[in-house]
C-alpha positions in Angstrom: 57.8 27.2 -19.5 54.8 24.9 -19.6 52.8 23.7 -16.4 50.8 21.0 -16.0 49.5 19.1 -13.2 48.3 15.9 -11.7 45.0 16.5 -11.4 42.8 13.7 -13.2 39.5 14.3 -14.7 36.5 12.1 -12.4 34.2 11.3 -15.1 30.9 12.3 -13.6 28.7 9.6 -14.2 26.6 7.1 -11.9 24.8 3.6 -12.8 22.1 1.8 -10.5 21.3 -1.6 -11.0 18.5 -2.3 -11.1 16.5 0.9 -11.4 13.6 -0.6 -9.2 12.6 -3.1 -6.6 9.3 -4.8 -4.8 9.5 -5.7 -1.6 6.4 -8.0 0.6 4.5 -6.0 3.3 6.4 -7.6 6.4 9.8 -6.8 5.8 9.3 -6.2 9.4 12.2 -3.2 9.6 15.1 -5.6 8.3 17.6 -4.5 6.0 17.1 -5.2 2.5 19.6 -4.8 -0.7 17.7 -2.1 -3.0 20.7 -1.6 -5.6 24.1 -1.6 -7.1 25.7 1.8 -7.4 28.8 2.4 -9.4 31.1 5.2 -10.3 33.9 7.1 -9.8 32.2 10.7 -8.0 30.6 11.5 -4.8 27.1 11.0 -4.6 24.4 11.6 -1.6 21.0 9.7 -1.6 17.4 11.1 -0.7 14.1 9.6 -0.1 11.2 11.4 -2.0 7.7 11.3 -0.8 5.8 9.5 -4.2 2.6 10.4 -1.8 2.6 7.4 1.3 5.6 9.4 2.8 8.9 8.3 3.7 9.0 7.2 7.4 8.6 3.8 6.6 12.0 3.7 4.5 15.2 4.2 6.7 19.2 4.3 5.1 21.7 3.4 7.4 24.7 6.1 7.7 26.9 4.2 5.0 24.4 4.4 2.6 22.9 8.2 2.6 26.5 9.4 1.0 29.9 8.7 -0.5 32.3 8.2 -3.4 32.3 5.9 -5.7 30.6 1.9 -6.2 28.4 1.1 -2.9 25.6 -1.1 -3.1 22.8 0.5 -1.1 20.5 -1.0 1.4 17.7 0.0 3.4 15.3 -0.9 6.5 11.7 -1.2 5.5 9.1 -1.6 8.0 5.9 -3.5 7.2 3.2 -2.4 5.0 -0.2 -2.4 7.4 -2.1 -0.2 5.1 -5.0 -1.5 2.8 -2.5 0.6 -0.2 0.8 -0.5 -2.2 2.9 1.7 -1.3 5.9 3.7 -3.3 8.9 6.1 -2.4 11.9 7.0 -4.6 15.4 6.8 -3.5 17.4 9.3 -5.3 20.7 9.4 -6.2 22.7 13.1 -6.8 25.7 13.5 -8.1 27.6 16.2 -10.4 24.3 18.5 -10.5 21.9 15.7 -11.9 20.0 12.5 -10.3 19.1 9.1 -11.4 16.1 7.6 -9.8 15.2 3.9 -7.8 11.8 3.0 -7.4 11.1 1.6 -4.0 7.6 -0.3 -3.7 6.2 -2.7 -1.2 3.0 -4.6 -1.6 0.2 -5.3 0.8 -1.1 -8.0 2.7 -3.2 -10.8 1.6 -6.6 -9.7 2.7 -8.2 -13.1 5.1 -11.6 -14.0 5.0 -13.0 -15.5 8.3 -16.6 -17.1 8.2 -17.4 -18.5 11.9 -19.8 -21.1 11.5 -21.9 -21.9 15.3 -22.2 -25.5 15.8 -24.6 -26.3 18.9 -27.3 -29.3 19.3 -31.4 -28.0 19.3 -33.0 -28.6 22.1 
């Protein structure tokens, strides 16, 4: 007698498009579409620090873990430090990763010159 089942083979592969994204500084905490993800396995996402932390980058629920295609989005509070800033959101699946490079940019830096107009007396 010969079994078999009815199991399928998931291919274990994952595709991010595109592999990185710049944001402005005042994204102001609104959520913004990083990336396309697509597939057929389970995958869970991460933030890794790339040395500004990772507070400032929040996924919603929906997008920290699942199967399949999902496009991913995240909250991004503004930039007020002086620095660009970079984080990576990474993508596990079948004991390996593919990488998306989050970085948001800085504010224009404002010169003021106050010029004193009065009358000599």
């Amino acid at each position: 007698m010969i079994a078999s089942t009815d199991r399928r083979n998931v291919p274990c592969d994952i595709q991010i498009n595109p592999s990185a994204g710049s944001f402005p500084y005042n994204t102001a905490g609104s959520l913004q579409y990083l990336f396309a993800l697509s597939g057929t396995t389970s995958w869970s996402i991460t933030l890794i620090n790339d040395g500004f932390g990772t507070n400032w980058v929040e996924l919603p629920p929906y997008c920290q873990s699942g199967v399949g295609s999902q496009d991913i989005y995240a909250r991004i509070q503004n930039n007020l430090t002086s620095s660009k800033r970079t984080v990576i959101v990474r993508v596990a699946y079948c004991n390996t990763y593919v990488d998306y490079t989050l970085t948001q940019g800085i504010t224009r830096k404002i010169n003021f010159n106050i010029l004193t107009l009065g009358t000599d007396e």
